[in-house]
PDB file as gemmi writes it, atoms N, CA and C in Angstrom:
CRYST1    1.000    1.000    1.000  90.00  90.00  90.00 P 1                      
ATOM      1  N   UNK A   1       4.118 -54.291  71.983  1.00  0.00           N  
ATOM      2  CA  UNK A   1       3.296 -53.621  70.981  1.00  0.00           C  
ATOM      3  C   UNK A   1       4.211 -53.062  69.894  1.00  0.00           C  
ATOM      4  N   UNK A   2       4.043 -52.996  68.740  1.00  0.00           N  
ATOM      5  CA  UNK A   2       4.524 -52.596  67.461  1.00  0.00           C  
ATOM      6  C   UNK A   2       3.445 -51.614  66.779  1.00  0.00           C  
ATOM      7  N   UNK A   3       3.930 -50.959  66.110  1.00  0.00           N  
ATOM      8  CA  UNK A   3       3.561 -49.779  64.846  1.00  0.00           C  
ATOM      9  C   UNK A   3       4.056 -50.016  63.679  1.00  0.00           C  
ATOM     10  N   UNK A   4       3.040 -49.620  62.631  1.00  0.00           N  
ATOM     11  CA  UNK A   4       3.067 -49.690  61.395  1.00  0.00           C  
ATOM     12  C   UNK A   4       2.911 -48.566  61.037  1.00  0.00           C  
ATOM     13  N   UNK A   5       3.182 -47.775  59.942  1.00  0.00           N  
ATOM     14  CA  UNK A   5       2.545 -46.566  59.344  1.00  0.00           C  
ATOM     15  C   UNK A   5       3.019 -46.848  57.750  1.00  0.00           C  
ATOM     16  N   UNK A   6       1.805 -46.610  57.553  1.00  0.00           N  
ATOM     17  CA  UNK A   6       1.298 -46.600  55.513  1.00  0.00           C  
ATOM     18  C   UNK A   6       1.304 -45.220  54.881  1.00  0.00           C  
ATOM     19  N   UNK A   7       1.531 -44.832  53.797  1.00  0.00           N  
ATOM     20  CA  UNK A   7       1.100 -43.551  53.533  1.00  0.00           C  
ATOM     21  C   UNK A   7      -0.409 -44.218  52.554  1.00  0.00           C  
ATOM     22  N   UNK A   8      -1.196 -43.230  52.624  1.00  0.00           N  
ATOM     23  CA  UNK A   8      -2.719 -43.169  51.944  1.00  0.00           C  
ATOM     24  C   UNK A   8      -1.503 -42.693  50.918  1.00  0.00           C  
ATOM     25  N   UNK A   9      -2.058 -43.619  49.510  1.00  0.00           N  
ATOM     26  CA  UNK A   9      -1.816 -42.921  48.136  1.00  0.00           C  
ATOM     27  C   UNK A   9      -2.591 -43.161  47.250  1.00  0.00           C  
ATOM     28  N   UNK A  10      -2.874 -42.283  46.495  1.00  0.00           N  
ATOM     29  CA  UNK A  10      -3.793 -42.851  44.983  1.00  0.00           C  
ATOM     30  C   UNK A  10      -2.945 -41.865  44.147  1.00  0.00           C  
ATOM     31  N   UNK A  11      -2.487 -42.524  43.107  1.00  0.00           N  
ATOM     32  CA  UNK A  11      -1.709 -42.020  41.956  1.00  0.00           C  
ATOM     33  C   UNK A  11      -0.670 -41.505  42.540  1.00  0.00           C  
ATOM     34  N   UNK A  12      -0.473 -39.776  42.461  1.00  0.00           N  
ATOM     35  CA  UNK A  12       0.090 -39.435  42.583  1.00  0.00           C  
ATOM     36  C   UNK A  12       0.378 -38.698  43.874  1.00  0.00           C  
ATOM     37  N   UNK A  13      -0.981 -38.651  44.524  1.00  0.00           N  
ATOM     38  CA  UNK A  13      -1.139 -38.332  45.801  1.00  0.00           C  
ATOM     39  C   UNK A  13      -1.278 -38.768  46.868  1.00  0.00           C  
ATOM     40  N   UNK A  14      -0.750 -37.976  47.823  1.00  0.00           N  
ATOM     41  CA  UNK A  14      -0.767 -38.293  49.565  1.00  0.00           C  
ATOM     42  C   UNK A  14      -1.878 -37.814  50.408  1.00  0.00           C  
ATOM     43  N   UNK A  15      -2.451 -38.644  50.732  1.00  0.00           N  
ATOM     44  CA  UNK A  15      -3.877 -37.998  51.566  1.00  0.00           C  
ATOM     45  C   UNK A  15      -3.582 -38.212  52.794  1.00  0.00           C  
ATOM     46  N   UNK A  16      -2.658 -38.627  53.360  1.00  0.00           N  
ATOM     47  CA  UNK A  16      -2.001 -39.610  54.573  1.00  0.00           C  
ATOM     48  C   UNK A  16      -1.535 -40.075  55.215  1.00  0.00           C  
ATOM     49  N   UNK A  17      -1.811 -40.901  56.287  1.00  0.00           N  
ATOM     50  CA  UNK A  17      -0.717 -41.959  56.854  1.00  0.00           C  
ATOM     51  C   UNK A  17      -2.238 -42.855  57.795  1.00  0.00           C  
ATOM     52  N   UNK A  18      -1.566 -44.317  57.386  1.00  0.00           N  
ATOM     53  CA  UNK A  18      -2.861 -44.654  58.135  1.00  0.00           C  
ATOM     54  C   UNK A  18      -2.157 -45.465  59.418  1.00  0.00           C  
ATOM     55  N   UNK A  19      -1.861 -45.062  60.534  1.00  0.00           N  
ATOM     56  CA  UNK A  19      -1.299 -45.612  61.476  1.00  0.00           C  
ATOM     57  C   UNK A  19      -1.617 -46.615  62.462  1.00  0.00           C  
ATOM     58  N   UNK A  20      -1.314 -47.812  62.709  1.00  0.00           N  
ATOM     59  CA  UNK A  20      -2.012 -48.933  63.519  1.00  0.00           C  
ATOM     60  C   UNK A  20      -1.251 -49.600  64.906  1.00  0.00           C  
ATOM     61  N   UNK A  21      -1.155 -49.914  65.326  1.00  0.00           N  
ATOM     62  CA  UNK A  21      -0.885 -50.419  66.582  1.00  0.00           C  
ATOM     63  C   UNK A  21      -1.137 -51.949  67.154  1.00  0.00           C  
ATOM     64  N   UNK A  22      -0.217 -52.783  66.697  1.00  0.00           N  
ATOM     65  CA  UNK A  22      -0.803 -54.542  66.942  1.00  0.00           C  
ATOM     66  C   UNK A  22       0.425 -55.040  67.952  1.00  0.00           C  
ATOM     67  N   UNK A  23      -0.076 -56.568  68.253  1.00  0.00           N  
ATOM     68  CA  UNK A  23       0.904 -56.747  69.174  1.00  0.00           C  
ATOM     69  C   UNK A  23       2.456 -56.943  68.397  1.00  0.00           C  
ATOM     70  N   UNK A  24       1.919 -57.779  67.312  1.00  0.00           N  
ATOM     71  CA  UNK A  24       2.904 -58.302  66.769  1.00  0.00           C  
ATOM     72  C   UNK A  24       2.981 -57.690  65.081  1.00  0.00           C  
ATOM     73  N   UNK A  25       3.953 -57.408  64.674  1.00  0.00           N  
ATOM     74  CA  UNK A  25       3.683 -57.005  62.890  1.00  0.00           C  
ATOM     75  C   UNK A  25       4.577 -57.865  61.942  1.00  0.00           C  
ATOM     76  N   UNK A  26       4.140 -58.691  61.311  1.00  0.00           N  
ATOM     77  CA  UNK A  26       5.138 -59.847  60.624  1.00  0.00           C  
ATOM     78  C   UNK A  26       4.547 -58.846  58.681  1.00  0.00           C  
ATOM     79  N   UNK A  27       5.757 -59.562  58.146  1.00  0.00           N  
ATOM     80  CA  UNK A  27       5.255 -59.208  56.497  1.00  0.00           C  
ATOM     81  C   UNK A  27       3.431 -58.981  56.159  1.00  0.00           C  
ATOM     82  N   UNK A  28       3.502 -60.368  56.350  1.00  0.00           N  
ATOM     83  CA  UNK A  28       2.219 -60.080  55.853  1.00  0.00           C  
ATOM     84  C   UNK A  28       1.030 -58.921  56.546  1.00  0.00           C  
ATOM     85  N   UNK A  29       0.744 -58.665  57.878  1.00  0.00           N  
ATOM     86  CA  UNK A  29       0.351 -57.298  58.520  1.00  0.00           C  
ATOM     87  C   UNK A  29       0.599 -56.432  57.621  1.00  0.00           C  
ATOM     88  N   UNK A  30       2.073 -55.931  57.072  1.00  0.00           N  
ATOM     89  CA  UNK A  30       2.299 -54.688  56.515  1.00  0.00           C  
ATOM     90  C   UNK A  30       1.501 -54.718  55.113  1.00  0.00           C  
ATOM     91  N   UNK A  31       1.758 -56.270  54.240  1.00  0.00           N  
ATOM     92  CA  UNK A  31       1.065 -56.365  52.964  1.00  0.00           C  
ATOM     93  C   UNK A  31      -0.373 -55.840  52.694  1.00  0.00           C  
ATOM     94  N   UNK A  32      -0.904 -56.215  53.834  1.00  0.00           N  
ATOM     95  CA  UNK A  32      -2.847 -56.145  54.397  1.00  0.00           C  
ATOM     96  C   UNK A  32      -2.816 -54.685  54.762  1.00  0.00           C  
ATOM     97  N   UNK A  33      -1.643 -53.881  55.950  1.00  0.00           N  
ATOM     98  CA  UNK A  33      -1.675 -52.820  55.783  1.00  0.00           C  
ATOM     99  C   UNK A  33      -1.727 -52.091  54.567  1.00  0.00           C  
ATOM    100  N   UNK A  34      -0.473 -52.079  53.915  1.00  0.00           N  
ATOM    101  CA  UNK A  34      -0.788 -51.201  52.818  1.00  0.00           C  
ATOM    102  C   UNK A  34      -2.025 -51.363  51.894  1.00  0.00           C  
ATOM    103  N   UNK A  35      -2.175 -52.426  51.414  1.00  0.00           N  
ATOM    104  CA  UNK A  35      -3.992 -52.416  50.628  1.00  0.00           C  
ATOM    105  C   UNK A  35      -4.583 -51.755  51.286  1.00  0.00           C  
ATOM    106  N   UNK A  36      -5.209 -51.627  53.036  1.00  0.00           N  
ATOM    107  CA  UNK A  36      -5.960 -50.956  53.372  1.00  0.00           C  
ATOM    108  C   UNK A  36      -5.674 -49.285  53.257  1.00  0.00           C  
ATOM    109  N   UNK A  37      -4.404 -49.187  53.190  1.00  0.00           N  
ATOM    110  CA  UNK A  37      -4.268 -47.521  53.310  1.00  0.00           C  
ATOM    111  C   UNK A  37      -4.251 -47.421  51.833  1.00  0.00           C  
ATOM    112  N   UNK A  38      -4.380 -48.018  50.840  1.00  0.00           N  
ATOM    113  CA  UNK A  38      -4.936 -47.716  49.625  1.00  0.00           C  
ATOM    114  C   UNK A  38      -6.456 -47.581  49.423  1.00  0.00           C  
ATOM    115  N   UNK A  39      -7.475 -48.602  49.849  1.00  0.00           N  
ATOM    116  CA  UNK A  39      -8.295 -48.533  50.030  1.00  0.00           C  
ATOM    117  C   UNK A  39      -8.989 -47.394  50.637  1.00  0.00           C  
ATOM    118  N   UNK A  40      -8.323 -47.126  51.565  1.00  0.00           N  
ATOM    119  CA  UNK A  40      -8.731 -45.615  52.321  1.00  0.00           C  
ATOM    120  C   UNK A  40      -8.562 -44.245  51.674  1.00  0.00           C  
ATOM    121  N   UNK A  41      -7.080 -44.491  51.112  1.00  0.00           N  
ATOM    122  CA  UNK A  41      -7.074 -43.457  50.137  1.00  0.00           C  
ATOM    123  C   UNK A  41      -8.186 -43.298  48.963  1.00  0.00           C  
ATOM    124  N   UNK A  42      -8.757 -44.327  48.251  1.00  0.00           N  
ATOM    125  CA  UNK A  42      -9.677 -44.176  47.396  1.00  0.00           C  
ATOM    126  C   UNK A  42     -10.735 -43.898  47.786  1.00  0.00           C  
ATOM    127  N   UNK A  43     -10.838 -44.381  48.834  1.00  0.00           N  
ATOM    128  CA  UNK A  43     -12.271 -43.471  49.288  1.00  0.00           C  
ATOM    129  C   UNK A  43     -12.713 -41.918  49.781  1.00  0.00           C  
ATOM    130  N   UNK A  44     -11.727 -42.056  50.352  1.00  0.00           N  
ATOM    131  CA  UNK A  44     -11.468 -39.899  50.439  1.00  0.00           C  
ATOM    132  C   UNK A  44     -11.424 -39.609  48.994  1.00  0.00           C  
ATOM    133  N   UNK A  45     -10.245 -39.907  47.736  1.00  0.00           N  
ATOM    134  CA  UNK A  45     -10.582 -39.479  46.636  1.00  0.00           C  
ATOM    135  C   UNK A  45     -12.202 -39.550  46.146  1.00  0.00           C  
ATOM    136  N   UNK A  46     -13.033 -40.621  46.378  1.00  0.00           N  
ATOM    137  CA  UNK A  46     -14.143 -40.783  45.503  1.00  0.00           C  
ATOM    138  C   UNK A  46     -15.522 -40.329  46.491  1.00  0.00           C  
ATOM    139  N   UNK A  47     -14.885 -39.884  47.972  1.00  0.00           N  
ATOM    140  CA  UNK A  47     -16.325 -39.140  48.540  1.00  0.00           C  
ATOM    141  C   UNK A  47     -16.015 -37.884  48.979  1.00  0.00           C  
ATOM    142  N   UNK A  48     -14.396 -37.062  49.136  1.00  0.00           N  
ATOM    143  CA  UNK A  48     -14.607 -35.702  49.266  1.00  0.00           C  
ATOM    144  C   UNK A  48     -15.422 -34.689  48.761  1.00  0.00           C  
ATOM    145  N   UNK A  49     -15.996 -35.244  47.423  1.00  0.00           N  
ATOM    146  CA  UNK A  49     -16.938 -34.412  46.835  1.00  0.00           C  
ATOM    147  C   UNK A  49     -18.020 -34.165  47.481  1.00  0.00           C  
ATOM    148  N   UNK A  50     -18.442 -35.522  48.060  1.00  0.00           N  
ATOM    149  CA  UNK A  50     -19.670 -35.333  48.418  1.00  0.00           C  
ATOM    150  C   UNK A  50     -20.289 -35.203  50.201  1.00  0.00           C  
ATOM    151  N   UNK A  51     -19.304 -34.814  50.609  1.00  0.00           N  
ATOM    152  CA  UNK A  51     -18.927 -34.203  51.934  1.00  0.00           C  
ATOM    153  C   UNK A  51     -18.010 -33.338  52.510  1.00  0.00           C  
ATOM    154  N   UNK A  52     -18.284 -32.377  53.684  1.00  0.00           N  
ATOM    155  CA  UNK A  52     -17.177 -31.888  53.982  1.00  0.00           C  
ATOM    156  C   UNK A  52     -16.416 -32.411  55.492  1.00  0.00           C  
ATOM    157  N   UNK A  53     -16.981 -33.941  55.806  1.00  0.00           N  
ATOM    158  CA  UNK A  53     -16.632 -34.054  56.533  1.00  0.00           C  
ATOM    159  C   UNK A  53     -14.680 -34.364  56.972  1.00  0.00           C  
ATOM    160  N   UNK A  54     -13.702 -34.555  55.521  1.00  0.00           N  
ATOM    161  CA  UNK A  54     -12.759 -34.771  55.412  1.00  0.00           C  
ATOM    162  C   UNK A  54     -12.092 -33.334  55.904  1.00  0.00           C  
ATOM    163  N   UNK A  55     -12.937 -32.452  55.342  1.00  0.00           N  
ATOM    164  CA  UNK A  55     -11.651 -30.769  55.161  1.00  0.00           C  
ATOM    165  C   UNK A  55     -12.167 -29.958  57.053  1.00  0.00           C  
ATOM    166  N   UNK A  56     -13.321 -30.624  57.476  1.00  0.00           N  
ATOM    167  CA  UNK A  56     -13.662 -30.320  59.084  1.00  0.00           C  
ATOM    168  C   UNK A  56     -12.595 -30.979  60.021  1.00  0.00           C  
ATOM    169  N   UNK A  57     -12.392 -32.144  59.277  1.00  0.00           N  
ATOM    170  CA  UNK A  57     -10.633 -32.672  60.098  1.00  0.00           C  
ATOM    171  C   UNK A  57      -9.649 -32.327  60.208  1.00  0.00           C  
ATOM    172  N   UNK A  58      -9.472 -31.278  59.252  1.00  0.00           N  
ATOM    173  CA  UNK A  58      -8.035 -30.736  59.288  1.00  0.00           C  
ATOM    174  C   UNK A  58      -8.134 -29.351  59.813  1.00  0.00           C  
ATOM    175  N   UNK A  59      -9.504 -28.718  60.486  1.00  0.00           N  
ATOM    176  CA  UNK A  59      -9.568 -27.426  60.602  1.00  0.00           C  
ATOM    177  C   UNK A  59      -9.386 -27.372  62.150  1.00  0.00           C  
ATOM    178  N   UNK A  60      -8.740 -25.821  62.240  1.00  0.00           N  
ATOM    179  CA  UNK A  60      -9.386 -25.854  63.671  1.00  0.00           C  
ATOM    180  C   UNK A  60     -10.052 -24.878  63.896  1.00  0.00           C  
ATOM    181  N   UNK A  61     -11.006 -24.044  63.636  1.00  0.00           N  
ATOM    182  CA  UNK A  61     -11.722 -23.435  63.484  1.00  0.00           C  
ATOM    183  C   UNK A  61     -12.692 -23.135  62.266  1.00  0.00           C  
ATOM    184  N   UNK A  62     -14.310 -22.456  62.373  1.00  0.00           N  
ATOM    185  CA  UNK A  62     -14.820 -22.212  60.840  1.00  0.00           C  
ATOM    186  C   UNK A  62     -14.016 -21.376  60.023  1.00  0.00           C  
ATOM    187  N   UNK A  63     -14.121 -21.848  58.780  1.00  0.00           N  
ATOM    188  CA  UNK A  63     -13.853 -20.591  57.863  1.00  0.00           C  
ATOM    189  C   UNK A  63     -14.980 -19.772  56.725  1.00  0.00           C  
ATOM    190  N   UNK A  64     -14.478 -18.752  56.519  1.00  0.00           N  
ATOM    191  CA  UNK A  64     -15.624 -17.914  55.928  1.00  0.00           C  
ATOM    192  C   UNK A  64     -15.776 -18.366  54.674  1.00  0.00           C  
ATOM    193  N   UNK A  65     -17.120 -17.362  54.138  1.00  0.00           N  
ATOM    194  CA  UNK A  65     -17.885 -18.512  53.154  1.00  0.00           C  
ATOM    195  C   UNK A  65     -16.605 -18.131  51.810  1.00  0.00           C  
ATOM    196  N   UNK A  66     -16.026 -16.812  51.641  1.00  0.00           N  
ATOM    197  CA  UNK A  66     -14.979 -16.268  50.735  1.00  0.00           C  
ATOM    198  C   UNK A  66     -13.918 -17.371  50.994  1.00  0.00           C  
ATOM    199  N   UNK A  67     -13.337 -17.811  52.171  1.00  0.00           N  
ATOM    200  CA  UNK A  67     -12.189 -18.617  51.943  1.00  0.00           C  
ATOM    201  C   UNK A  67     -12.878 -19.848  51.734  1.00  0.00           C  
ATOM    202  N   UNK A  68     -13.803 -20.217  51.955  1.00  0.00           N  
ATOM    203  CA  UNK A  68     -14.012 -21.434  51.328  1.00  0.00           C  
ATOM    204  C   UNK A  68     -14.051 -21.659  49.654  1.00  0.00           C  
ATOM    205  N   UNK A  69     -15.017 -20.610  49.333  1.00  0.00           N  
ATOM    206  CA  UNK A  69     -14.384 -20.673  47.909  1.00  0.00           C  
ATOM    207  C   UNK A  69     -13.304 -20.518  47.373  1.00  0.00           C  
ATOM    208  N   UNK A  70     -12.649 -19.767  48.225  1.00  0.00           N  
ATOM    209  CA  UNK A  70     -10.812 -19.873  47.504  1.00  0.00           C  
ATOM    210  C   UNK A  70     -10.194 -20.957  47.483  1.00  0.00           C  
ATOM    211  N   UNK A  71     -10.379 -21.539  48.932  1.00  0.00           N  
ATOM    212  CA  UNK A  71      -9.729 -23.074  48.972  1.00  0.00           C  
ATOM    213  C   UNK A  71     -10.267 -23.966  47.594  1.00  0.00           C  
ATOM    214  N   UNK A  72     -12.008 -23.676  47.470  1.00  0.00           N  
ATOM    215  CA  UNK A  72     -11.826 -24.831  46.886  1.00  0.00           C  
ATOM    216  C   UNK A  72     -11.581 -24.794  45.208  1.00  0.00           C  
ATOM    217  N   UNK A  73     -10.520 -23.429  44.476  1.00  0.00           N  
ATOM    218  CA  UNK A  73     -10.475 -23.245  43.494  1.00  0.00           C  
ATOM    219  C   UNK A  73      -9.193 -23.288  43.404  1.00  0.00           C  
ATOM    220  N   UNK A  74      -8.323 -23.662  44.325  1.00  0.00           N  
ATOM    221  CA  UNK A  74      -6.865 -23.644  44.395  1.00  0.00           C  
ATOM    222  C   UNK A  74      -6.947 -25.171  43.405  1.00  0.00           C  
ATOM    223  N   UNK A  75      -5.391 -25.159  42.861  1.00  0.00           N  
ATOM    224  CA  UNK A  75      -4.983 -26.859  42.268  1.00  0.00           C  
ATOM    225  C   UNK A  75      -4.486 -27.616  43.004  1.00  0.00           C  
ATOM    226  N   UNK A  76      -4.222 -28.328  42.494  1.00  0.00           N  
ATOM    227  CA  UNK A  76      -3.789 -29.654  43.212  1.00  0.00           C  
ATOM    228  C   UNK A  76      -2.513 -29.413  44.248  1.00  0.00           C  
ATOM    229  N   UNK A  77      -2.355 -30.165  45.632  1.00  0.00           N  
ATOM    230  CA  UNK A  77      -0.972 -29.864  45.816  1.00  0.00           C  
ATOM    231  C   UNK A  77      -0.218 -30.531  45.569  1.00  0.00           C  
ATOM    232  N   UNK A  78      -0.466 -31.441  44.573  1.00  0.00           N  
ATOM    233  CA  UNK A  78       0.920 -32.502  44.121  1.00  0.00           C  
ATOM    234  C   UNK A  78       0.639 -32.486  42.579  1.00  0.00           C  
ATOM    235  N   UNK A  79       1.870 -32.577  41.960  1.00  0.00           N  
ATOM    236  CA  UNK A  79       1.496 -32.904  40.013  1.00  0.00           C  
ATOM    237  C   UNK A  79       2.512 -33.985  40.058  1.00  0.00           C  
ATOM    238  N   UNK A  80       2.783 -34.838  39.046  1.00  0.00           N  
ATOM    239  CA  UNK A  80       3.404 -35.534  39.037  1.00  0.00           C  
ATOM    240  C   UNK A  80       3.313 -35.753  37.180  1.00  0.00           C  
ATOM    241  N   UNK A  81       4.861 -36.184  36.680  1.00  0.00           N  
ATOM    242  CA  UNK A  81       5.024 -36.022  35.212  1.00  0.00           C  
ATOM    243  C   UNK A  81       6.446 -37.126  35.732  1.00  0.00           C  
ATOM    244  N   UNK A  82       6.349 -37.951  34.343  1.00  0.00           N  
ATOM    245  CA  UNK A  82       7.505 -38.970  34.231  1.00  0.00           C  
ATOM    246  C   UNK A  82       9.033 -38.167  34.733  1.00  0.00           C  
ATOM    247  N   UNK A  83       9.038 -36.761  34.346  1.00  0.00           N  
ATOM    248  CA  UNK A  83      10.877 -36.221  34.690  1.00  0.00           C  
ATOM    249  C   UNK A  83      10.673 -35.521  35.869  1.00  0.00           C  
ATOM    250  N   UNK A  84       9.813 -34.962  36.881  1.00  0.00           N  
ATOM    251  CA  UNK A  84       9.533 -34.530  38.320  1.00  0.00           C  
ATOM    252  C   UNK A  84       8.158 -34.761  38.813  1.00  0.00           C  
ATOM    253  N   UNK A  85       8.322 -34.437  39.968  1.00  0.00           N  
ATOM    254  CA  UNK A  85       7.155 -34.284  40.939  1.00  0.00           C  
ATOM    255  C   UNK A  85       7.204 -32.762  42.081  1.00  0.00           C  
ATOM    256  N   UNK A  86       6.576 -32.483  41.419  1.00  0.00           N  
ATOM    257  CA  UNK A  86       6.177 -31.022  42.681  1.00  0.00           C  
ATOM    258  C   UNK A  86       5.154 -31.149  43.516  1.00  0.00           C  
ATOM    259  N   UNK A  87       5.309 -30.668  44.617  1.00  0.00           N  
ATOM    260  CA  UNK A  87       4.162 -31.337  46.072  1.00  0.00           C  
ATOM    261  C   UNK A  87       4.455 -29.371  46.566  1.00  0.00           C  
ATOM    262  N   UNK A  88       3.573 -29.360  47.063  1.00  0.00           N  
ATOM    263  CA  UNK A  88       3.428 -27.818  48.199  1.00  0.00           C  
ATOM    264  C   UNK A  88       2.360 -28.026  49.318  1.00  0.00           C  
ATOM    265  N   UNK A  89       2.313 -27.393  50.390  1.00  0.00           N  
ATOM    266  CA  UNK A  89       1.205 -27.553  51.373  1.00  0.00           C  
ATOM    267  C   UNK A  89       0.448 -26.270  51.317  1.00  0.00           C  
ATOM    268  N   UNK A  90      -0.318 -26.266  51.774  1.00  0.00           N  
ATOM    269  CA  UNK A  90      -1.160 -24.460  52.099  1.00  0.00           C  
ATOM    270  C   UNK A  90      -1.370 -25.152  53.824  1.00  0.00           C  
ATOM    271  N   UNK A  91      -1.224 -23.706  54.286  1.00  0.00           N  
ATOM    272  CA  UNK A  91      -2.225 -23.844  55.412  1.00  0.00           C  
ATOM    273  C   UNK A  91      -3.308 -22.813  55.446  1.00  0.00           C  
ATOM    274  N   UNK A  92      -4.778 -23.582  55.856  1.00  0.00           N  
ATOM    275  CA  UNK A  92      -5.546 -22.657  55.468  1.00  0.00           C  
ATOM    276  C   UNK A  92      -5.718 -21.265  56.360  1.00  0.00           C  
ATOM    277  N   UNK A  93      -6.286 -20.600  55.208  1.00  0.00           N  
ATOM    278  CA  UNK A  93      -6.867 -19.365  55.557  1.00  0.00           C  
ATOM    279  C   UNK A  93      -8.111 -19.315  56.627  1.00  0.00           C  
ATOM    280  N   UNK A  94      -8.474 -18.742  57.006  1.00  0.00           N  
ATOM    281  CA  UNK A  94      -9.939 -18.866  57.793  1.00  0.00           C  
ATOM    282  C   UNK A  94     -10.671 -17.803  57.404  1.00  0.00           C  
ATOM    283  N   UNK A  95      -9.938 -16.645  57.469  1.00  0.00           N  
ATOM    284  CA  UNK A  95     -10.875 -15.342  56.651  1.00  0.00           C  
ATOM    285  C   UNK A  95      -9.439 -14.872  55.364  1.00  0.00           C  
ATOM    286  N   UNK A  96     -10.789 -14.272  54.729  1.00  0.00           N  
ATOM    287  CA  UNK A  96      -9.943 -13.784  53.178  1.00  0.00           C  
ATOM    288  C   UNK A  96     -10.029 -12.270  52.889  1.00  0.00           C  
ATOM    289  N   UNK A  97      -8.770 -11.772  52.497  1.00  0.00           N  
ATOM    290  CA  UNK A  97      -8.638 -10.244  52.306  1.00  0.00           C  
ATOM    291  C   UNK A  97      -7.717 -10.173  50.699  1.00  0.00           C  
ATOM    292  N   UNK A  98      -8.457  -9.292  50.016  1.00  0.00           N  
ATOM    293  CA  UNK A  98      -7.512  -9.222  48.910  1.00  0.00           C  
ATOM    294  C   UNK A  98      -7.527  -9.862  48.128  1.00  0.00           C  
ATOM    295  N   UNK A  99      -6.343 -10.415  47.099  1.00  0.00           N  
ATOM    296  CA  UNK A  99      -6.019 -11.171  46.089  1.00  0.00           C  
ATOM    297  C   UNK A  99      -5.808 -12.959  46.894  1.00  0.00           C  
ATOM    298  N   UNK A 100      -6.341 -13.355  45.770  1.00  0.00           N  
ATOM    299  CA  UNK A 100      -6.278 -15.367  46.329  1.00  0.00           C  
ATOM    300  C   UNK A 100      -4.874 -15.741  46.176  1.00  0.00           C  
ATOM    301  N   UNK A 101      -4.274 -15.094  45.274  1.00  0.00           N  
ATOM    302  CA  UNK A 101      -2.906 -15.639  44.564  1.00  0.00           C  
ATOM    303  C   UNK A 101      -2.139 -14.759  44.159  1.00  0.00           C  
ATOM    304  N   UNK A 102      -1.395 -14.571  44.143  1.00  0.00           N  
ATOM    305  CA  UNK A 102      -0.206 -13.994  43.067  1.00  0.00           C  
ATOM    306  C   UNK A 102       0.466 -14.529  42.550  1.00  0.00           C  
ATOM    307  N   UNK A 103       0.978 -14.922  41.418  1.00  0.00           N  
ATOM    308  CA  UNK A 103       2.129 -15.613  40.865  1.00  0.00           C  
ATOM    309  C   UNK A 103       3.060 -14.555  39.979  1.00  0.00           C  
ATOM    310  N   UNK A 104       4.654 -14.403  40.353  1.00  0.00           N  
ATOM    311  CA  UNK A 104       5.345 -13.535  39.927  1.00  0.00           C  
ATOM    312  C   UNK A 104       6.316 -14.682  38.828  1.00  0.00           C  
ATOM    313  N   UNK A 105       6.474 -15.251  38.152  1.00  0.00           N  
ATOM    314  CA  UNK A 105       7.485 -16.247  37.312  1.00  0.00           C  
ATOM    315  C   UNK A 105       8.429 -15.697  37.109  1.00  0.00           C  
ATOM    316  N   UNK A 106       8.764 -14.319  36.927  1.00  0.00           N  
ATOM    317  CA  UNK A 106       9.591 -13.965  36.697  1.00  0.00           C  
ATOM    318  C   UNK A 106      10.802 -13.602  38.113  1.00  0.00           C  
ATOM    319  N   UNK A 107      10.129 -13.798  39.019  1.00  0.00           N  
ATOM    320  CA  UNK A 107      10.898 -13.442  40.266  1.00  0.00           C  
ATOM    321  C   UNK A 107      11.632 -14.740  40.277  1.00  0.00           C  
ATOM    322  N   UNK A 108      10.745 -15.865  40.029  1.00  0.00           N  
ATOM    323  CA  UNK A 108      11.517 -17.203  40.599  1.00  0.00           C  
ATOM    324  C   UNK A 108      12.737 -17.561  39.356  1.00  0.00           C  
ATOM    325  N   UNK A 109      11.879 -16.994  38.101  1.00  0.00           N  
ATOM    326  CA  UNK A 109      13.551 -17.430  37.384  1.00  0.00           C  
ATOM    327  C   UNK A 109      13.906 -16.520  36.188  1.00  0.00           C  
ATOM    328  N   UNK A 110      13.686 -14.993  36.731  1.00  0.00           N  
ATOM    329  CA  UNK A 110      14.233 -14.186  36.072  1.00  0.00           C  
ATOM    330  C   UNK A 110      13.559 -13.574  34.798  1.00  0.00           C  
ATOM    331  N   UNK A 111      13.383 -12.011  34.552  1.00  0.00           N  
ATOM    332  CA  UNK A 111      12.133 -11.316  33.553  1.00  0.00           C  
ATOM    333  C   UNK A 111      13.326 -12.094  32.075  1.00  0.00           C  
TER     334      UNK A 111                                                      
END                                                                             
């Protein structure tokens, strides 16, 4: 038995890894792989909206109705521009107290 692993990408983002398990994996497997973990990726991009069954996968427990709205007003965790790429993770909150954010700029590179 052999393994493959794809990353899910669309543009600039990682939604992923789509991992498979065959007896045998020659070129072409991986070629067919990756289209499909593109394919997959576009579809989480073009139906997260309209479900929450994607963000119930990554939870392990409910979260409250306040962190849900926080989560879902946060940006992106990846940007991407021709001279870098910045990526960050969150892990979520489940209940919310306080401020959603702080951003200090001046801490990270000086008043």
């Amino acid at each position: 038995m052999s393994g493959c692993i794809c990353p899910c990408w669309t543009a600039a983002t990682r939604w992923g890894v789509l991992a498979v398990t065959l007896d045998t994996v020659v070129d072409d497997d991986r070629r067919l792989l990756r289209r499909l973990a593109g394919l997959v990726a576009d579809m989480i991009v073009t139906k997260h909206s309209y479900t929450d069954q994607f963000f119930q996968a990554r939870r392990r427990e409910p979260m409250s109705v306040a962190a849900e709205m926080q989560w879902s007003l946060l940006p992106p965790l990846m940007m991407t521009v021709p001279q870098v790429t910045v990526a960050g993770i969150l892990e979520p909150a489940y209940s919310i107290t306080g401020d959603s954010c702080r951003c200090r700029p001046e801490a990270l590179w000086g008043s």
